[in-house]
C-alpha positions, 0 to 999 in steps of 0.5 A, a space after each residue: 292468957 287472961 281476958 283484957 279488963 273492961 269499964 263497967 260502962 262497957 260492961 254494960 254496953 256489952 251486955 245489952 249488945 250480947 242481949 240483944 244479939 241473942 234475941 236475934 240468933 234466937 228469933 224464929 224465922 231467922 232460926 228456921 232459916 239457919 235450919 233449913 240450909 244447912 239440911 240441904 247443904 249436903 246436897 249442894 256440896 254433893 253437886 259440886 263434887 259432880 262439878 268437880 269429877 265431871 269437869 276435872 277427873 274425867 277429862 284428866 283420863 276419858 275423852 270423846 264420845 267415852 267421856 260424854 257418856 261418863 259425864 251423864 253421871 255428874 248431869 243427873 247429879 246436877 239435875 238432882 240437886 242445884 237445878 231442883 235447889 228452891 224447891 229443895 229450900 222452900 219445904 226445908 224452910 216450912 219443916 223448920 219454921 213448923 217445928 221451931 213454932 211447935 206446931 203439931 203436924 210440919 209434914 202438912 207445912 212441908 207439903 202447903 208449902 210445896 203446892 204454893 211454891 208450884 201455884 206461884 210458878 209462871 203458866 207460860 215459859 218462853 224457851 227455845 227448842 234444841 237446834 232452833 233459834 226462835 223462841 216458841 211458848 210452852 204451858 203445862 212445864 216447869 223451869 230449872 230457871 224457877 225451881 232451881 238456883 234463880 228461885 231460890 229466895 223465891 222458895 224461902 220466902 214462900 215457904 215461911 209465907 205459907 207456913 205462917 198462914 197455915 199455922 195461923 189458919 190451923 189455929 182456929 178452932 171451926 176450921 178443925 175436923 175430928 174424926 174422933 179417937 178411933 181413927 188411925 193418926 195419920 188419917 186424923 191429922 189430914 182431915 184435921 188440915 183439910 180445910 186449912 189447906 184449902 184456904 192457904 191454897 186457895 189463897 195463893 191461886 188467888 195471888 197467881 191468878 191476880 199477878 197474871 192478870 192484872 201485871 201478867 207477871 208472877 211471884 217467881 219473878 217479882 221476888 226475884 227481880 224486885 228483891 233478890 237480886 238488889 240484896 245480892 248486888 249489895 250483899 255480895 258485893 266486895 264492900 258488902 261481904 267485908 262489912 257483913 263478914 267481919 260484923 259477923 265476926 265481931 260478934 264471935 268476939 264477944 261470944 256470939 256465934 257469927 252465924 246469928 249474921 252471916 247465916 241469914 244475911 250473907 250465905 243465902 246470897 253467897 250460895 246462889 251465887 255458888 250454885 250459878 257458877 257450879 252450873 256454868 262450871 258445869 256447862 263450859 260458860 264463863 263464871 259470873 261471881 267472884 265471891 260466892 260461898 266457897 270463896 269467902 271461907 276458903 280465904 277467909 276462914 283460914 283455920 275457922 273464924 278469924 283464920 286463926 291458923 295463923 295465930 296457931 303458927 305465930 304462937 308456936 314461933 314466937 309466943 313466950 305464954 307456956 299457957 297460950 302454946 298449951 292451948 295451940 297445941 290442943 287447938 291446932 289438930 282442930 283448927 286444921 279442919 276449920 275448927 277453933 273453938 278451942 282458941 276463941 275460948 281457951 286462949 281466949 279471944 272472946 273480950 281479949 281486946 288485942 285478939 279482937 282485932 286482927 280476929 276482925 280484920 285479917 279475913 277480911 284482909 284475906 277475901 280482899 286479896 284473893 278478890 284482888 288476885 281473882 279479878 288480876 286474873 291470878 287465880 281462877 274463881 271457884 267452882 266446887 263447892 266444898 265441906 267447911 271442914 275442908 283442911 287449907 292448902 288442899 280446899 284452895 286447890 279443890 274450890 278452884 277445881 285445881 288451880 294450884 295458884 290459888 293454893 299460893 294466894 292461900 299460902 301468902 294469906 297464911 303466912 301474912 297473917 302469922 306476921 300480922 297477929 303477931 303484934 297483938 299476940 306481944 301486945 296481949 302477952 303483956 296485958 296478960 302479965 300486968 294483969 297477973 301483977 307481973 310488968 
């Protein structure tokens, strides 16, 4: 099946849009970004297998005080990942951004931007003690609240701060000790950011100490509050992630990887999302996010971006191209894992006009229903996050922690979108055999 021909003039504009959008997947904090969560994505799907065995499995088998002692297993998994999630981003983040700018000694970046995340946390905690109803202060304590899910956004923008700083004030050359040749490496490098790390420390105590006095708040809370939050109620909102998602996909459209978008602007927001109703999962409360980052791809990546599964299936049936079921059946094995390169590229979809547009639309047709089904209370949200390759059917079932009517709403997607790809399919048939001199 060939691609769709285009006008110079939208050859053109194609090409400086394709230009621009590699700048952008290219640029440096974005990138870092990118490289940061996905090293500790294995971390939080981790925690949402202990979500889903301490809340699922063992209730299924243990009970009572047994059960109880069993779970203890799924808390400190808990306790190791999503409550520790910003202080596992803001060292990641500075790693990243070190070694994408080259610098020569990222373990100091990863340790500065530790320390600085610890200086901005708040001095004071107002908590209330186990078995009491009055809220009592405490010093000289760390939050789950902070170092946790809530702080994540907290810790990536500390982390590339500090990390900027640093490097710059590591530049300047009088700020440099040199122990010489003769000294170990290691001992060399750390004398070499001795006073570097002294100023971006001191720097930041500076900010802590003015926030606490001046405002008697913290950089925790302010990012949190002031930025955080309004980008997630935009973002993850149900207008937010469609317009975001399918943009994303957009671009795929024209060969550029949907993440350059949706990895930077849209999953950080999903997983905090995530990782808020994993722990209220967790903890038996009620779960506060429909759309998070397991939802969106569960329901919306149905076979890989585009949930071309469903153009799998409608090819297979109804497609007369012995070239485009010559590539479903290399895609399909794949694509069953959310895989489908081999059909974004080999069909293609990639400036295949007709292609282009169910590709857009039917993800974001599929989170729309499974939004609609969510809040109409006919299926459950999910919980468990979940690896990306997780196969359809079987990720529906598992995000929802064994809802098996989010397996049917899963299903209803699938098979919607055979019958929805289904006129565009015909229709690039057809411009396929015009454009091999065939009407």
């Amino acid at each position: 099946m060939s691609e769709t021909k285009i006008t110079p003039k939208m050859q053109l504009f194609v090409d400086k849009f394709v230009e621009f959008s590699a700048r952008l997947a290219n640029q440096v904090h974005l990138r870092s970004l990118r490289d940061a969560f996905a090293a500790v994505m294995p971390i939080f799907i981790l925690a949402g297998l202990a979500v889903l065995i301490n809340n699922v499995i063992f209730p299924w088998v243990l009970e009572g005080e047994t059960l109880a002692r069993f779970k203890v297993w799924g808390e400190a998994v808990i306790n190791g990942t999503l409550n520790i999630a910003a202080l596992l981003i803001a060292p990641m983040t500075a790693w990243s951004l070190a070694r994408n700018k080259n610098f020569g000694n990222p373990v100091s970046a990863v340790v500065i931007a530790i320390a600085s995340f610890i200086i901005m946390m708040p001095m004071q905690l107002d908590v209330v003690p186990v078995g009491s109803k009055t809220t009592v202060s405490v010093v000289q304590m760390l939050s789950f609240a902070n170092i946790g899910t809530t702080g994540i956004f907290a810790g990536v923008i500390i982390g590339l701060l500090s990390t900027e700083l640093f490097i710059r004030v590591a530049s300047v050359k009088r700020f440099s000790i040199s122990l010489g040749d003769n000294v170990p490496s290691a001992v060399g490098q750390s004398f070499s950011a001795l006073i570097p790390t002294i100023i971006t420390l001191s720097l930041f105590a500076m900010v802590a100490a003015l926030l606490a006095n001046l405002l008697h708040t913290d950089l925790i809370h302010l990012i949190t509050t002031l930025i955080q939050q309004p980008l997630r109620q935009i973002n993850t909102s149900l207008p937010g992630t469609l317009f975001i998602y399918s943009f994303g996909n957009f671009l795929f459209t024209l060969g550029i990887h949907q993440t350059v978008v949706n990895g930077v602007i849209l999953e950080p927001l999903l997983l905090i999302n995530t990782n808020e109703n994993m722990l209220a999962f967790a903890n038996g409360q009620p779960i506060p996010h429909i759309i998070n980052s397991i939802f969106v791809p569960t329901f919306g990546m149905i076979g890989g971006t585009g949930s071309t599964l469903s153009l799998l299936i409608a090819i297979f049936i109804f497609a007369k191209q012995q070239s485009a079921k010559q590539v479903a059946r290399l895609a399909i094995s794949p694509g069953l894992f959310n895989i489908n390169e081999p059909v974004i590229f080999g069909l293609p979809i990639v400036f295949n006009l007709p292609l282009m547009i169910p590709f857009v639309l039917l993800p974001a047709l599929g989170i729309w229903f499974a939004w609609f089904c969510t809040t109409m209370g006919w299926m459950a949200r999910c919980v468990v996050m979940i690896p990306w390759t997780t196969p359809p059917i079987l990720s529906a079932w598992l995000a929802t922690a064994g809802d098996w009517r989010a397996v049917v709403v899963q299903l209803i997607i699938i098979i919607f979108g055979v019958f929805f790809y289904l006129p565009f399919l015909k229709i690039a048939e057809r411009v396929a055999l015009r454009n091999n001199g065939i009407d």
